[in-house]
C-alpha positions as MATLAB code, in Angstrom:
seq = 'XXXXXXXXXXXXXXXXXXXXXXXXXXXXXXXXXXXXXXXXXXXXXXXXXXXXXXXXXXXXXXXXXXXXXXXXXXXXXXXXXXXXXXXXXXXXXXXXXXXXXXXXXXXXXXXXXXXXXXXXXXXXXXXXXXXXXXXXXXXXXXXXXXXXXXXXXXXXXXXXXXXXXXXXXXXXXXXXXXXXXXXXXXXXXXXXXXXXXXXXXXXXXXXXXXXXXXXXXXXXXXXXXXXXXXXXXXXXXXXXXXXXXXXXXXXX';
ca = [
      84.634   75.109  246.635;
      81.495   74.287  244.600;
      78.366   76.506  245.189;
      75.589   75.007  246.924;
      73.720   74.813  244.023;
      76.334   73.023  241.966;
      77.024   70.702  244.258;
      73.147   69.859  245.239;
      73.436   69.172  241.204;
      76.500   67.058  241.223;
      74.198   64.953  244.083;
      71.504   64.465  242.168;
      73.378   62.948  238.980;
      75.951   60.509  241.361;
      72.148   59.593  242.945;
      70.336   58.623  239.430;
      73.937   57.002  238.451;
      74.117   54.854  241.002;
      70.676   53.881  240.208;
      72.369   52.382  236.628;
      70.662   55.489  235.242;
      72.173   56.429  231.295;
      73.230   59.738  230.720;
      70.938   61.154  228.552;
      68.424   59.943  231.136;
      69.424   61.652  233.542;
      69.475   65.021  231.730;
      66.145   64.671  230.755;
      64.917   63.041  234.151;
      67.063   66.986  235.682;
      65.583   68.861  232.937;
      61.927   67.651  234.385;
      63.075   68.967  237.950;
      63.770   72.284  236.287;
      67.621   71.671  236.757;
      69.242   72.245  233.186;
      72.598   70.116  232.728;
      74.594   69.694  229.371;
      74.937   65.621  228.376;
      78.907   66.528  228.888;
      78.426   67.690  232.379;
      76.581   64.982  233.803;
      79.529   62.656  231.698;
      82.105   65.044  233.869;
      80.740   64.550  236.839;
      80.064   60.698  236.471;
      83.787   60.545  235.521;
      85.009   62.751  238.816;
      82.485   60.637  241.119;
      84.286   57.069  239.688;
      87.679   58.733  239.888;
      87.013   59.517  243.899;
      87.788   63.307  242.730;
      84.057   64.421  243.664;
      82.635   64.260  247.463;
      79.029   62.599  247.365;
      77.358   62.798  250.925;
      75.544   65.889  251.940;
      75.803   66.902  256.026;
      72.249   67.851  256.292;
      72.733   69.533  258.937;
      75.237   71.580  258.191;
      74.513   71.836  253.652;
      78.057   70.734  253.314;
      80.271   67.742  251.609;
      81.992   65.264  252.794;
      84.898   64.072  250.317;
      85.962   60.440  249.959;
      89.050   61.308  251.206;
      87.887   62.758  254.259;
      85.852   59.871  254.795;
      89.198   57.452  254.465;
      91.280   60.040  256.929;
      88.572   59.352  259.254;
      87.973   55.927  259.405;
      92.302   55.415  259.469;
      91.856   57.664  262.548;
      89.347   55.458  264.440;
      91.691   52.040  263.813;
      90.309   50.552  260.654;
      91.887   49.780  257.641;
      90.687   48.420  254.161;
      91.185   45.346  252.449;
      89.796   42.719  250.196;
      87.100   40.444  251.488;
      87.584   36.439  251.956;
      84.432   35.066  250.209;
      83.397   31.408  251.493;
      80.506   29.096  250.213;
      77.107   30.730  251.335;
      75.310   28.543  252.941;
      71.437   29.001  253.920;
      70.072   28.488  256.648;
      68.237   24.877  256.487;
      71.714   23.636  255.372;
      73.702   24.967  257.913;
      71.606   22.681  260.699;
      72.403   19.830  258.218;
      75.995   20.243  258.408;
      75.788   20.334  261.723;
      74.075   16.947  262.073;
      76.387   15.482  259.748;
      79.516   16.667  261.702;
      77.891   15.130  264.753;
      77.295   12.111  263.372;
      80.507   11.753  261.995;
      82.342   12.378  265.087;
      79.637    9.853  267.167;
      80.700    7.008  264.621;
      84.548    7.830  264.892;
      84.759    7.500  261.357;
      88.241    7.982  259.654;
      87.020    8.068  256.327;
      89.097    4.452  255.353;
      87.123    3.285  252.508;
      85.922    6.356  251.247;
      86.337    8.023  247.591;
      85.993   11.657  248.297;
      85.689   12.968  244.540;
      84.472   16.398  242.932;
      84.789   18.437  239.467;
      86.362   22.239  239.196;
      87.110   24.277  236.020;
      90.726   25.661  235.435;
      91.151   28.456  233.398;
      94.627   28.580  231.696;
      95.310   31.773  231.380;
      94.201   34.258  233.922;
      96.623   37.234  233.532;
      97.858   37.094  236.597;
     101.753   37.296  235.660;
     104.285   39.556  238.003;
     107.546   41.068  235.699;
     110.227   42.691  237.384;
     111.734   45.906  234.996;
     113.818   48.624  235.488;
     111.913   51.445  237.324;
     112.287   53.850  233.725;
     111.955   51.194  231.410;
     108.236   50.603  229.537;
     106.533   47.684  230.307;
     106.662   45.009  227.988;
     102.770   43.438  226.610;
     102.243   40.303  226.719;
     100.122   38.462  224.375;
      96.874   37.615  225.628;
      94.389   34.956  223.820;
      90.674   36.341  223.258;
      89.260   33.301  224.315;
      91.505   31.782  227.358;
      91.215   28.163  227.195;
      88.959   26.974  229.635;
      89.172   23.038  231.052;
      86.992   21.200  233.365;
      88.936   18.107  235.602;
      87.416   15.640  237.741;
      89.433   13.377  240.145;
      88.853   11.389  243.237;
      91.097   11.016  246.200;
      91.344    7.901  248.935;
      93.478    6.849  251.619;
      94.485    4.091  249.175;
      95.372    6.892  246.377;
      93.815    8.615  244.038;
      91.689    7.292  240.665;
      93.050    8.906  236.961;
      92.545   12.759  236.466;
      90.075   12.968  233.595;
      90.104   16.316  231.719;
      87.191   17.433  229.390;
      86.451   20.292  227.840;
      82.435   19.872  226.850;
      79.409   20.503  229.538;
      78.583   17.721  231.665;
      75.261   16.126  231.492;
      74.228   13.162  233.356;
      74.960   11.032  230.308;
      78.301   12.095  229.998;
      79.166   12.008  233.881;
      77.589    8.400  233.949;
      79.786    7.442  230.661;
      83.148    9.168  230.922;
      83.079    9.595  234.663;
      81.724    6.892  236.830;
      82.233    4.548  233.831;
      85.667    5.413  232.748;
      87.150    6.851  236.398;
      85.348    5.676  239.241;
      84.670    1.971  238.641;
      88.041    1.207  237.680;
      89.868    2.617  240.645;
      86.913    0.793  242.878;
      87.695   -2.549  241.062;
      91.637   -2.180  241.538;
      92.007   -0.422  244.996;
      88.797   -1.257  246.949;
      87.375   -4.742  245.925;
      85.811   -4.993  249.368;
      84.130   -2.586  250.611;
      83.829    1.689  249.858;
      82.226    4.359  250.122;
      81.410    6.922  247.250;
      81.202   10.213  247.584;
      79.941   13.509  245.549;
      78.043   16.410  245.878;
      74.621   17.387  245.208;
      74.969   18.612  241.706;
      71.783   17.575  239.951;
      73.755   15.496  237.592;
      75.153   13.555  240.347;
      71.361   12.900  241.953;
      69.432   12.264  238.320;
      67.714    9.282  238.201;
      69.785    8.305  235.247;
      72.539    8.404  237.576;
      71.416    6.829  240.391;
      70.372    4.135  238.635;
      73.669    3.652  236.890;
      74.966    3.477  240.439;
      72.817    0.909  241.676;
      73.302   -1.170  238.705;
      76.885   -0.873  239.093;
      76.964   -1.866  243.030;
      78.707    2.013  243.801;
      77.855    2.335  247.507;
      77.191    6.200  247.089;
      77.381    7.792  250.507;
      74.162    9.709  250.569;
      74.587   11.912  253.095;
      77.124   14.682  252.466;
      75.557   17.936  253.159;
      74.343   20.253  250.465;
      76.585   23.705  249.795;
      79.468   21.898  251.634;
      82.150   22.046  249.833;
      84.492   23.242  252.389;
      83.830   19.354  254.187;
      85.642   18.011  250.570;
      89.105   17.215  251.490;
      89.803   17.028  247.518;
      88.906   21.157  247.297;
      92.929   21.173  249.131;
      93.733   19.352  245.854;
      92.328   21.600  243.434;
      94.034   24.986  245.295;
      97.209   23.466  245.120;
      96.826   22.537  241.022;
      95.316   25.955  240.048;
      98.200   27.623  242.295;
     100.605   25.323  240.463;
      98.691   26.555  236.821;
      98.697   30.053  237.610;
];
């Protein structure tokens, strides 16, 4: 076991570390405190700490360590086990009060969403890595090319109860120009014109290319009925979001 001393030392470079202190930094900021480490000891140590090899909380009362693995036995012990987080959109707090509303109001009108175009954008990257191989438990696993720049897509679409408009697939950024040009102009007007002649409903989020003037005017122009009142940082209300899971599943 490491002396007091050591390990007191060993604290004090995992604390400057995790403060995204560089190594030579932290000699000299050690050397200052009258603590004299070598630039490949604080490296070590670093290397230990990332590795989980190196406890890093000191019992104060007691002047001792705790390791990592200690830590894991004991949180196993008490009925808890690890795993990845689920991440959702983050929504603050003035918006969360609007999607409330909205929900309300939706349910109050009985709406079932007949004439509406519920449309959106993602990105789809085409190679992602994530490939499983199945090899014999001796045998060396095989490499598999990998491009330096993965090809990188953007797809917008629109879905209806009538159907769904043409899948348009671009590669450049999206400015206002281009979403009134090669979006509304090329995709949405078309399927409005063919599929609802009488009446609709448009809907998009609050991307600030959607809400430019540019764009609203191009709407108005145009007679879309935009629905203006989808909820900002809603994206989970977007039926089409189903959609895009099941394509980048599919692509992966």
């Amino acid at each position: 076991m490491p002396s007091l001393s050591t390990h007191h030392n060993n604290l004090e470079i995992i604390a400057l570390y995790r403060q995204s202190w560089p190594v030579h930094a932290i000699v000299n900021k050690l050397a200052a405190r009258g603590i004299d480490v070598t630039w490949g000891t604080v490296k070590h140590v670093i290397k230990r700490y990332q590795s989980g090899k190196i406890g890093y909380r000191l019992l104060a009362d007691k002047g001792t360590h705790t390791s990592k693995s200690t830590v894991k036995k004991v949180i196993k012990a008490a009925g808890y086990t690890a795993s990845s987080p689920r991440y959702g959109q983050m929504v603050r707090e003035p918006n969360k009060l609007k999607r409330v509303l909205f929900s309300k109001a939706v349910i109050a009108d009985n709406d079932n969403f007949d004439n509406i175009i519920f449309t959106d954008e993602c990105s789809v990257q085409l190679h992602d890595n994530k490939v499983i191989i199945y090899r014999e438990k001796d045998s060396v696993a095989p490499v598999l090319p990998k491009p330096k720049h993965p090809l990188k897509v953007h797809v917008w679409a629109g879905i209806s109860r009538r159907g769904t408009t043409s899948i348009l697939i671009f590669e450049n950024i999206m400015t206002s120009a281009f979403y009134i040009n090669s979006i509304l102009a090329t995709g949405l007007i078309p399927f409005i014109n063919r599929v609802y002649p009488d009446t609709h409903r448009f809907q998009q989020d609050n991307d600030p290319k959607h809400t430019a003037n540019a764009t609203k005017d191009f709407m108005k122009q145009q007679n879309i009925n935009w629905w203006d009142v989808w909820p900002a940082e809603s994206p989970d209300f977007n039926p089409i979001e189903m959609v895009w899971s099941m394509m980048k599943s599919r692509l992966s």
